[in-house]
ZADRENDREN-431707 format. One record per residue (C-alpha): x, y, z. Coordinates in steps of 0.02 Angstrom, whole numbers, plus 50000, padded with zeros to 5 digits. Example, Ala and Ser with C-alpha at 12.3 -4.5 7.8 and 13.67 -1.06 7.14 Angstrom:
REM residues 2
506154977550390506844994750357
This chain:
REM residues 161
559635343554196559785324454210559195314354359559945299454418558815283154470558005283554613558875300054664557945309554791557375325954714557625338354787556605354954747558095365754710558525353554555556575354354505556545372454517557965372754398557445360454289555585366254282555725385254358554515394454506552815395454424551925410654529550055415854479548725427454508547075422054610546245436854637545965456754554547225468354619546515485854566547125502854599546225521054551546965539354549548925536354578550265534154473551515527154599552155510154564551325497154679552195479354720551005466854630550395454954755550775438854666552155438654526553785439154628554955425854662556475426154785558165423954697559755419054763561385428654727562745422754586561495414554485560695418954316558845416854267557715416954132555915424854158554485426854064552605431654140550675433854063550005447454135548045452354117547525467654129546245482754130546245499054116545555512654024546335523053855546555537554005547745531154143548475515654025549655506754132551535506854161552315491054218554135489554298555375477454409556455479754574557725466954582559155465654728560685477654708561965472654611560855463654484560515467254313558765463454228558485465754027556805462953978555505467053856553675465453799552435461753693550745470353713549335483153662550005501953645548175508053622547205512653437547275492653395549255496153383550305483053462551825487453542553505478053563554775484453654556525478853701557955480053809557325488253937558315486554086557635487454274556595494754343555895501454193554415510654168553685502753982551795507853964550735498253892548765505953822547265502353890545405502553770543765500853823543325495754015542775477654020544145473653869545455464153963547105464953882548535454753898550575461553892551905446353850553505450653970555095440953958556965446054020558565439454085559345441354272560995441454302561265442154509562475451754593563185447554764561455448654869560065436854888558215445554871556775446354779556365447854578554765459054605553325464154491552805483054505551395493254402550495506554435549175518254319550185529054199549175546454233548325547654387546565544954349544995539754444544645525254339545105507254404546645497154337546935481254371548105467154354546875450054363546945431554400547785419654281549105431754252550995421554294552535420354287553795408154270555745410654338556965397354285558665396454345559995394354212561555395354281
């Protein structure tokens, strides 16, 4: 994207040209459910007809019992393909790929105290509705232990097209 001399900018062209940077402040934990939760923080709003690149850090805990599962809800219509890079458990490192929305793709968990860190990255091709690229996770088995999804996890959405 080019700019033109003192051409007022407006934040639509800089979103494009840059993307919607979204991060993580503070812990978001959950214990003893496996039932996909909304993540507080990694979401951006998306606009219908238009294509996007994503990609998003996310740092994590959890023990070698629940692991964690991570997922997407995007508008209807849309169509998400995304994949990963992460640790599966055992010092293995999984990468998976074309997944497609809303997934689930779990990833392993070690030692409590060991944060971990999964490497997502997809493509979203809107449909006819406006609405909201959303981050979900949740524990993979139910398990009294904490998970948690922590600060300086992000994302970044670019607009492409």
């Amino acid at each position: 994207m080019t700019f033109v001399a003192l051409e007022d900018v407006l934040a639509s062209k800089l979103n494009m040209s840059v993307g919607q940077v979204v991060h993580k402040e503070v812990n978001q934990i959950v214990n003893s459910t496996a039932a996909f939760a909304n993540d507080d923080d990694i979401l951006w709003d998306v606009v219908a007809g238009a294509v996007y690149s994503m990609k998003a850090y996310i740092i994590y805990e959890t023990s070698d019992v629940p692991d964690i599962k991570f997922g997407w809800s995007a508008p209807s219509g849309a169509s998400l393909s995304w994949n990963g890079l992460g640790f599966s458990g055992a010092s293995v490192h999984l990468n998976f790929g074309n997944e497609s929305a809303p997934g689930p793709v779990v990833f392993g968990g070690s030692t409590v105290g060991t944060p971990r860190v999964a490497r997502l990255t997809g493509y979203l091709t809107m449909g006819d509705s406006d609405g909201r690229l959303q981050f979900r996770w949740a524990q993979n088995i139910n398990d009294a232990a904490d998970t948690g999804v922590y600060p300086g996890s992000f994302g970044i959405l670019k607009r492409i097209a």
